[in-house]
C-alpha positions as CSV (number, residue, x, y, z in Angstrom):
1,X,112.1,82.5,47.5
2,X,108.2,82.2,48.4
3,X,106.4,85.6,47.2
4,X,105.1,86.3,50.6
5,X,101.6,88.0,49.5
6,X,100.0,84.4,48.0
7,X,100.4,83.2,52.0
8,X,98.6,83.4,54.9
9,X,101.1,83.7,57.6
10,X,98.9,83.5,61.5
11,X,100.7,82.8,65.2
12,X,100.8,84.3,68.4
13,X,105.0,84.5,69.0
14,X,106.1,84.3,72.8
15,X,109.5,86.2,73.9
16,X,111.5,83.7,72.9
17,X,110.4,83.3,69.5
18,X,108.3,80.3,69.5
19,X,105.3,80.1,67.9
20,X,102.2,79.5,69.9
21,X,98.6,77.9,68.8
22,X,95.8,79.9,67.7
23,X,92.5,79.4,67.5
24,X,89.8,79.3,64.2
25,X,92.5,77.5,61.5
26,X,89.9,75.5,59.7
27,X,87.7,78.4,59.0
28,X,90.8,80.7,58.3
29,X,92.2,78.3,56.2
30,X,88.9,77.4,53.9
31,X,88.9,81.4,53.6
32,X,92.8,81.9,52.4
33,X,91.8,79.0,49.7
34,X,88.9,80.9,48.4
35,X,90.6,84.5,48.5
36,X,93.2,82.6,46.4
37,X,96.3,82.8,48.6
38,X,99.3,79.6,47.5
39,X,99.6,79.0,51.8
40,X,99.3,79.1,55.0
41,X,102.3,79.7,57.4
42,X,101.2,78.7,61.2
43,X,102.0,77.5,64.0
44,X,103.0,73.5,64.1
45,X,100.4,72.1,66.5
46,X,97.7,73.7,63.9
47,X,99.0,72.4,60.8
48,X,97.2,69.1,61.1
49,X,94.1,71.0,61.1
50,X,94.6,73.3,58.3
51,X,95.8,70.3,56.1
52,X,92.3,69.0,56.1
53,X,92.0,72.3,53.4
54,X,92.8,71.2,49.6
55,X,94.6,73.2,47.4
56,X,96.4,74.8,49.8
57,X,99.7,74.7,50.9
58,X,100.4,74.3,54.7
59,X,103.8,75.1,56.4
60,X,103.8,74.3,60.3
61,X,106.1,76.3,62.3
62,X,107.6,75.9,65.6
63,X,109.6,79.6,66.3
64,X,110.5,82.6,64.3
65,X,113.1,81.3,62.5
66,X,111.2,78.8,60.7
67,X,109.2,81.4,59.3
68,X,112.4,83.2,57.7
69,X,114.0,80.0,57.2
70,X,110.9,79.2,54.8
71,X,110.5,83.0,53.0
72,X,114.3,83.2,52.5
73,X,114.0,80.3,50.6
74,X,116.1,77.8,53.1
């Protein structure tokens, strides 16, 4: 099971659970890598963009249950 402190975990979630874009990744990302943090959890269409970030381990999501999925260890 992930320790869920080291990650960054950043969406806007709809009604039905999906995960929708946000906006700033790069500069959020570049920021979680300097603070330390293992990862970032966000939503899929941003993952590209975060990725450009070394050192840091980027998990694109595309609802809810991808996010438990991930921190439950599945």
């Amino acid at each position: 099971m992930p320790e869920i402190d080291r990650y960054v975990i950043m969406g806007e979630m709809s009604l039905d659970g999906g995960i929708q874009p946000i906006k700033g990744v790069l500069p959020i990302a570049i920021q979680a890598r300097k603070e330390g943090f293992k990862g970032f959890i966000l939503p899929e269409v941003n993952a590209r963009e975060a990725a450009i970030v070394n050192d840091l381990e980027v998990i694109g999501v595309s609802n809810l249950m991808e996010v438990v999925d991930f921190l439950s260890g599945e």
